[in-house]
N, CA, C and O atoms as a DFTB+ gen file, in Angstrom:
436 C
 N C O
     1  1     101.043     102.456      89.195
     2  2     101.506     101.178      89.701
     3  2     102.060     101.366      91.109
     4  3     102.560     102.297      91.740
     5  1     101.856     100.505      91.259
     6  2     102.798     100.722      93.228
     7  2     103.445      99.089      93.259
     8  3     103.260      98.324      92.313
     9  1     104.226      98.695      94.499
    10  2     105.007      97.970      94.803
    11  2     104.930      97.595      96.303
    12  3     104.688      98.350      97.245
    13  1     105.128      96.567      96.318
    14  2     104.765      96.490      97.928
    15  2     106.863      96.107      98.596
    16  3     107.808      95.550      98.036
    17  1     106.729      96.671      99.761
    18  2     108.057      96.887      99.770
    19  2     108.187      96.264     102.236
    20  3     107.648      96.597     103.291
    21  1     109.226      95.313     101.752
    22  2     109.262      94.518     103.251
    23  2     109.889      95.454     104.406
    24  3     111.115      95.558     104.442
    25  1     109.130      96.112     105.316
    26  2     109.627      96.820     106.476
    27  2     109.981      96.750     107.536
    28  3     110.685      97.588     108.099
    29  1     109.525      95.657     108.042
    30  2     109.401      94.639     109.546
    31  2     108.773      93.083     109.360
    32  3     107.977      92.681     108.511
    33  1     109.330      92.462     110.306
    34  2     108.603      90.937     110.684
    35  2     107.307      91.277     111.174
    36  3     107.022      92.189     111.950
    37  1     106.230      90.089     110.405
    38  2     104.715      90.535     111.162
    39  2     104.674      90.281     112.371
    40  3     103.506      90.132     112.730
    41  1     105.555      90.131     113.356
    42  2     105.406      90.259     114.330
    43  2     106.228      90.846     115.757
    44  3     106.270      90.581     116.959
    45  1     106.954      91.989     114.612
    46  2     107.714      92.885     115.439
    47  2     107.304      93.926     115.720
    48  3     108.204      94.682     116.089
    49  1     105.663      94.646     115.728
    50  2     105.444      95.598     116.267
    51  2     104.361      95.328     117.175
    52  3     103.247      95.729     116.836
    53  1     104.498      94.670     118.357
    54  2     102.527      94.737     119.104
    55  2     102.107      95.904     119.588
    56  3     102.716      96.961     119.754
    57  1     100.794      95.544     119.836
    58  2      99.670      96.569     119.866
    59  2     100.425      97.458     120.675
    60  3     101.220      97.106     121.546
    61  1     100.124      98.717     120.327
    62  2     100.254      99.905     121.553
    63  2     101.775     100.543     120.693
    64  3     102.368     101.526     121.137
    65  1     102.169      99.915     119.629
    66  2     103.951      99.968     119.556
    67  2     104.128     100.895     118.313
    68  3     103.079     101.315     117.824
    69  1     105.081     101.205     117.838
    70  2     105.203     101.973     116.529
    71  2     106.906     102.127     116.065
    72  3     107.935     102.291     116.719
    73  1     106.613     101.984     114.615
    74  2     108.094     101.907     114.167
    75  2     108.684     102.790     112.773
    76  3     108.345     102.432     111.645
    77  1     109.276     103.557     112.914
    78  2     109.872     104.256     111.510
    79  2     110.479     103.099     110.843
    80  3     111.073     102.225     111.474
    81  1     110.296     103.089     109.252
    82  2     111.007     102.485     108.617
    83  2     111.023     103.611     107.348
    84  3     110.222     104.477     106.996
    85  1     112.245     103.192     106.877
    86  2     112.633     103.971     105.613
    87  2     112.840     104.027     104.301
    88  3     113.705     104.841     103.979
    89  1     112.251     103.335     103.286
    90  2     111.813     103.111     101.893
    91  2     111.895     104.335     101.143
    92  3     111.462     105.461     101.391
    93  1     112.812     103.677      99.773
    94  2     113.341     104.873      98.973
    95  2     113.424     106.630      99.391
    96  3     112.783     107.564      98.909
    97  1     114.200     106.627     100.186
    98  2     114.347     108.014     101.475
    99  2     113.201     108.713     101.638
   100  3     113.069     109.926     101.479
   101  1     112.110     107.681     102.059
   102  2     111.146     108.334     102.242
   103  2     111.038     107.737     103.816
   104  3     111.299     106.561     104.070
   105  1     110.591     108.768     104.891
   106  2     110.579     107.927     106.383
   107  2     108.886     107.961     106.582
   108  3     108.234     109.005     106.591
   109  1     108.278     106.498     106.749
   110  2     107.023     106.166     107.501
   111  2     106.969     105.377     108.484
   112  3     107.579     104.311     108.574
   113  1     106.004     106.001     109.533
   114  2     105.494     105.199     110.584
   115  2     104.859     104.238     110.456
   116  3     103.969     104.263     109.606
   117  1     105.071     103.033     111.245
   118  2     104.048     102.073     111.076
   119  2     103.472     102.038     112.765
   120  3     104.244     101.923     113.717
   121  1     102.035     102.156     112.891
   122  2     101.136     101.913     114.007
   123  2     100.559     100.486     114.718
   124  3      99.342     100.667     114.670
   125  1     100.698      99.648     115.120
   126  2     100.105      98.509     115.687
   127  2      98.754      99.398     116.414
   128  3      99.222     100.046     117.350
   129  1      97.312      99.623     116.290
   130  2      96.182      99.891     117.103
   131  2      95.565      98.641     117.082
   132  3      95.198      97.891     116.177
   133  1      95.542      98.602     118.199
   134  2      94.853      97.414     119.044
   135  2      94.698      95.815     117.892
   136  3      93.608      95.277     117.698
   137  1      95.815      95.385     117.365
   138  2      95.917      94.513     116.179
   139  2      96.151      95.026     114.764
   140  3      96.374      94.247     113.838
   141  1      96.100      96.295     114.616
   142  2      95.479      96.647     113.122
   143  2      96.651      97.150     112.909
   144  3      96.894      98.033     113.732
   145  1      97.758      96.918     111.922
   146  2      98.803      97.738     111.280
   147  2      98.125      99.161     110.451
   148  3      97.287      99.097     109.550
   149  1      98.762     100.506     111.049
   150  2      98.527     101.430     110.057
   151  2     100.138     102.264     109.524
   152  3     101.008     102.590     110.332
   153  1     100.217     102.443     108.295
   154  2     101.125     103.226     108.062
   155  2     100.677     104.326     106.993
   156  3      99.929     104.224     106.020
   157  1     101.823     106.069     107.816
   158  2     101.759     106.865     107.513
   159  2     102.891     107.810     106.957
   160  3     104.030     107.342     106.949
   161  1     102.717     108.963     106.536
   162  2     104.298     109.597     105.748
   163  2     104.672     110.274     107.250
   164  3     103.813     110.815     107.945
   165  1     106.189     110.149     107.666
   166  2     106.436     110.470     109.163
   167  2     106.571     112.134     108.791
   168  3     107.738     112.418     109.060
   169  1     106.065     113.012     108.428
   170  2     105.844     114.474     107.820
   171  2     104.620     115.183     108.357
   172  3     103.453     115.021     108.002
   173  1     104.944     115.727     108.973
   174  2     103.224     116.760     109.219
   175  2     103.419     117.799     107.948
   176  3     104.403     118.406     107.524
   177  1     102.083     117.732     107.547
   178  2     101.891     118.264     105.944
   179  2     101.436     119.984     106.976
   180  3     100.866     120.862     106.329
   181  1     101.662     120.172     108.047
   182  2     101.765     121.696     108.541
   183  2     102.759     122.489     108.123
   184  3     102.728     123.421     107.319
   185  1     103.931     121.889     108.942
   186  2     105.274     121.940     108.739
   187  2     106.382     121.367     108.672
   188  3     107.438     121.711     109.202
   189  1     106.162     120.451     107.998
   190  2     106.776     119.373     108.358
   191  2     107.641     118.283     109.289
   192  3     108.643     117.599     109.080
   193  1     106.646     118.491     110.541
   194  2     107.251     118.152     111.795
   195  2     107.974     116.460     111.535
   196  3     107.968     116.025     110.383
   197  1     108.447     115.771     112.439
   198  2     108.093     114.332     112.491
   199  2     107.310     114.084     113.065
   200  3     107.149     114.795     114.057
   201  1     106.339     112.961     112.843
   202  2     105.083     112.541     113.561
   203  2     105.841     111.343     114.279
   204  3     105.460     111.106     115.425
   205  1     106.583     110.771     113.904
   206  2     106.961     109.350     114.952
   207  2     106.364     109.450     116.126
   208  3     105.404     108.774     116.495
   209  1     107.056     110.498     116.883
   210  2     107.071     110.537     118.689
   211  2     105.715     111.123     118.797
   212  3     105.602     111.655     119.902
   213  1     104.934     111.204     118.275
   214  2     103.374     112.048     118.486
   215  2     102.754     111.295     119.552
   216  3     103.293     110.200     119.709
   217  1     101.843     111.522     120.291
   218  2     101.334     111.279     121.094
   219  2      99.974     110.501     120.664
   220  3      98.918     111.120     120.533
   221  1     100.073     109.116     120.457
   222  2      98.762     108.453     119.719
   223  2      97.580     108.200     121.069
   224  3      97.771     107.999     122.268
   225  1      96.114     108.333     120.121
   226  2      95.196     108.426     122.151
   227  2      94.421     107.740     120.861
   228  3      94.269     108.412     119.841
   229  1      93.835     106.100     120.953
   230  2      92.708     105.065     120.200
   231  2      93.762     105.303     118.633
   232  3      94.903     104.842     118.659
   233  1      93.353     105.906     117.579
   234  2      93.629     105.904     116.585
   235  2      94.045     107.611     115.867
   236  3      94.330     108.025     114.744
   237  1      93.898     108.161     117.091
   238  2      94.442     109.706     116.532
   239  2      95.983     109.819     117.200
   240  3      96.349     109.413     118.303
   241  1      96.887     110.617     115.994
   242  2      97.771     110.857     116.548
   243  2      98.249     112.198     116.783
   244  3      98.133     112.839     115.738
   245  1      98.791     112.963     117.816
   246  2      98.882     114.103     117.877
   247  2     100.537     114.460     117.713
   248  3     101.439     114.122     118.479
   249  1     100.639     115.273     116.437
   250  2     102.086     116.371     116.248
   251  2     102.409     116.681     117.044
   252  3     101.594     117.139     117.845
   253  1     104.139     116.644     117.459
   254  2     104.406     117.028     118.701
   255  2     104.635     118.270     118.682
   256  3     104.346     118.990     119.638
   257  1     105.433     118.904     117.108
   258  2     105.359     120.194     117.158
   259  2     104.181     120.973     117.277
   260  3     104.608     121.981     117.840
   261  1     103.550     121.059     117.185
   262  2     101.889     122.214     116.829
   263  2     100.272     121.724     117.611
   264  3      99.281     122.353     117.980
   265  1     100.677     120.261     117.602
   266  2      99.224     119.771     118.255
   267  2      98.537     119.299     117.590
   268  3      97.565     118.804     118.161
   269  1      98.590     119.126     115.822
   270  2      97.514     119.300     115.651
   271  2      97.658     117.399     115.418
   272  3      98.717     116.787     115.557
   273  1      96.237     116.725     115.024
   274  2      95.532     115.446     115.408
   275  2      95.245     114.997     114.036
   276  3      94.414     115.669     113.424
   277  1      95.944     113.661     113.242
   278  2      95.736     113.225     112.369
   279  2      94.939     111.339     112.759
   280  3      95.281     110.742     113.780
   281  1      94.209     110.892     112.032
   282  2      93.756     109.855     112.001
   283  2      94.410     108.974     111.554
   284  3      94.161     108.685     110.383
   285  1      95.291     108.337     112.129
   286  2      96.070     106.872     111.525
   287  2      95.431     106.459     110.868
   288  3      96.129     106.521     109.856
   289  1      94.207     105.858     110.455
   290  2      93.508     105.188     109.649
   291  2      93.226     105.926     108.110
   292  3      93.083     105.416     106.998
   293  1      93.216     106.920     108.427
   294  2      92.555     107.601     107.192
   295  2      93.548     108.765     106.514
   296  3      93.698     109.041     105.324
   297  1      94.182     109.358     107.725
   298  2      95.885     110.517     107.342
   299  2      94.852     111.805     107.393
   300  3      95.257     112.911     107.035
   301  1      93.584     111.621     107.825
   302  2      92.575     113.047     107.846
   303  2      92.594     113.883     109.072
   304  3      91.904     113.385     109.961
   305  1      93.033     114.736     109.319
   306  2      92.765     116.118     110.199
   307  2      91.538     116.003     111.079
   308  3      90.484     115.796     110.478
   309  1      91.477     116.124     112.711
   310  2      90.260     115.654     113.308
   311  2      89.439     117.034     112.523
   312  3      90.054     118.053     112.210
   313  1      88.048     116.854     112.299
   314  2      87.342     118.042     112.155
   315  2      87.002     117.893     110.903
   316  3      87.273     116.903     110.223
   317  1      86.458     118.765     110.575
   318  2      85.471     119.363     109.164
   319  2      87.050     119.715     108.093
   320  3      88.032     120.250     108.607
   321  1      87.034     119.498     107.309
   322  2      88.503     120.044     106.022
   323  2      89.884     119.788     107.072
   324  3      90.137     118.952     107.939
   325  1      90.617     120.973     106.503
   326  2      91.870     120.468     106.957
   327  2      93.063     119.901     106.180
   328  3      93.134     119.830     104.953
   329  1      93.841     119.569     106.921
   330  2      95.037     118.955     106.118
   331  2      95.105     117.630     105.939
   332  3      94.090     117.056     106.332
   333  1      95.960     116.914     105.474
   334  2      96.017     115.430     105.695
   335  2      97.183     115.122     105.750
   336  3      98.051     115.897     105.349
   337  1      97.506     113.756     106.328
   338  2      98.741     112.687     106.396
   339  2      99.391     111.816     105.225
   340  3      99.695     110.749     105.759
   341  1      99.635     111.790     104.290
   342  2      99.831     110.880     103.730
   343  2      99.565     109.271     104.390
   344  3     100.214     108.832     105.339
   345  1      98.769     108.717     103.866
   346  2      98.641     107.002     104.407
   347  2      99.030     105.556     103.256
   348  3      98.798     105.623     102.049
   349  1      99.573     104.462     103.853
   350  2     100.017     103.591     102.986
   351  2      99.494     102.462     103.376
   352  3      99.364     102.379     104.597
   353  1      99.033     101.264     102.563
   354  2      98.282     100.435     102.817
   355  2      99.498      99.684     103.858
   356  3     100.617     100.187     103.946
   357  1      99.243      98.840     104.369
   358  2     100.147      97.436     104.553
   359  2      99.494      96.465     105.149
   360  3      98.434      96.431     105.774
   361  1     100.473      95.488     104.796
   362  2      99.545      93.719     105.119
   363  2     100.431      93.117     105.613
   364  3     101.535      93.631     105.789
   365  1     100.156      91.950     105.932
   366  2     101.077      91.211     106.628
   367  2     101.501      90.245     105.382
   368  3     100.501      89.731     104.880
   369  1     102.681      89.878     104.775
   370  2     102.698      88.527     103.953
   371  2     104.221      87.914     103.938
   372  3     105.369      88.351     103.858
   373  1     103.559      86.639     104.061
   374  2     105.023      85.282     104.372
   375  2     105.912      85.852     105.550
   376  3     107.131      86.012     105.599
   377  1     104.963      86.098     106.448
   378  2     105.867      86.743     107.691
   379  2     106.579      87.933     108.510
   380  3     107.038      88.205     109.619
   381  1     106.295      88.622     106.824
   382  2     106.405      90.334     106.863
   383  2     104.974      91.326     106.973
   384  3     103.769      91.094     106.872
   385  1     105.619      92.280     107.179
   386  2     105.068      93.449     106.922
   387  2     105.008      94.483     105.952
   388  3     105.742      95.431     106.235
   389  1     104.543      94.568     105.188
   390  2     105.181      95.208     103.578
   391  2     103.789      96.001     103.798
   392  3     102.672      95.795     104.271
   393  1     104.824      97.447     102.918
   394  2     104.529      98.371     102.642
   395  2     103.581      98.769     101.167
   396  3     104.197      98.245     100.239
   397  1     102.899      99.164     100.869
   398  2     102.586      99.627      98.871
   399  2     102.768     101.111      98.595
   400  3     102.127     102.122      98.882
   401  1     103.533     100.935      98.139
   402  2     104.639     102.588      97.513
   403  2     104.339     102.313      96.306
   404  3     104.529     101.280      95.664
   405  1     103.568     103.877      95.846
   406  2     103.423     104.484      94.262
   407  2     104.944     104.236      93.570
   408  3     105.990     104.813      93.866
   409  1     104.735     103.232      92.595
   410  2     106.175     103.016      92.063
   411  2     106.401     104.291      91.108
   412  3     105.691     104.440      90.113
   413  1     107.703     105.466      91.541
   414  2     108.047     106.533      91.143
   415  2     109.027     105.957      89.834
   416  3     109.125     106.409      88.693
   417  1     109.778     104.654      90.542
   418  2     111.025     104.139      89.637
   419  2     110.465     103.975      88.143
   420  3     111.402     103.434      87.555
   421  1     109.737     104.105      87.502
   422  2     109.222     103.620      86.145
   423  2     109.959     104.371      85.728
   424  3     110.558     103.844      84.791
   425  1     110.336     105.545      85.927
   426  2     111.144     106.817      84.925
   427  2     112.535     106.780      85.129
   428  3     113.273     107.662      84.690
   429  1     112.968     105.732      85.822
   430  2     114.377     105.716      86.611
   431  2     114.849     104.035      85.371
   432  3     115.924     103.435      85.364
   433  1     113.811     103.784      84.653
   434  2     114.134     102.385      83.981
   435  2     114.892     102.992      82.707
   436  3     115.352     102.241      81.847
């Protein structure tokens, strides 16, 4: 099951912009590319850098610690294998921006 969870106004991030938000102490980026909301786990699955401040060039974003280049769209490693990003859907609804988080809480009921 997952949950969709409110992070921003749909219209507080424009294109080019990006924003940490923080859901059940977990920290993700959200991406505005050229209209398209993407969100990701703010963690490089290397070492666990923060990706926030990465250097985004179209839809890749680059780790500031190490370099290495994840796909906002997809959380995939440029290249053949590799590592990945964690990625989270989001939509725009009744004015927000909401998140869909694997609901962990079922075991917390």
């Amino acid at each position: 099951m997952s949950r969709e969870v409110p992070v921003a106004a749909a219209d507080e991030i424009a294109p080019g912009q990006r924003k940490l938000a923080f859901v059940d102490g977990r920290s993700i980026v959200l991406f505005n590319v050229e209209g398209t909301m993407h969100a990701i786990d703010n963690s490089c699955p290397h070492n666990g850098a923060s990706l926030a401040s990465g250097q985004l060039e179209g839809c890749m974003l680059r780790c500031p610690a190490h370099g290495l280049r994840f796909d906002v769209r997809t959380g995939c490693m440029a290249g053949a294998g590799g590592l990945s990003v964690k990625t989270f859907p989001v939509r725009a609804v009744d004015g927000k921006l909401v998140v869909s988080i694997e609901d962990t809480a079922a075991s917390h009921v």
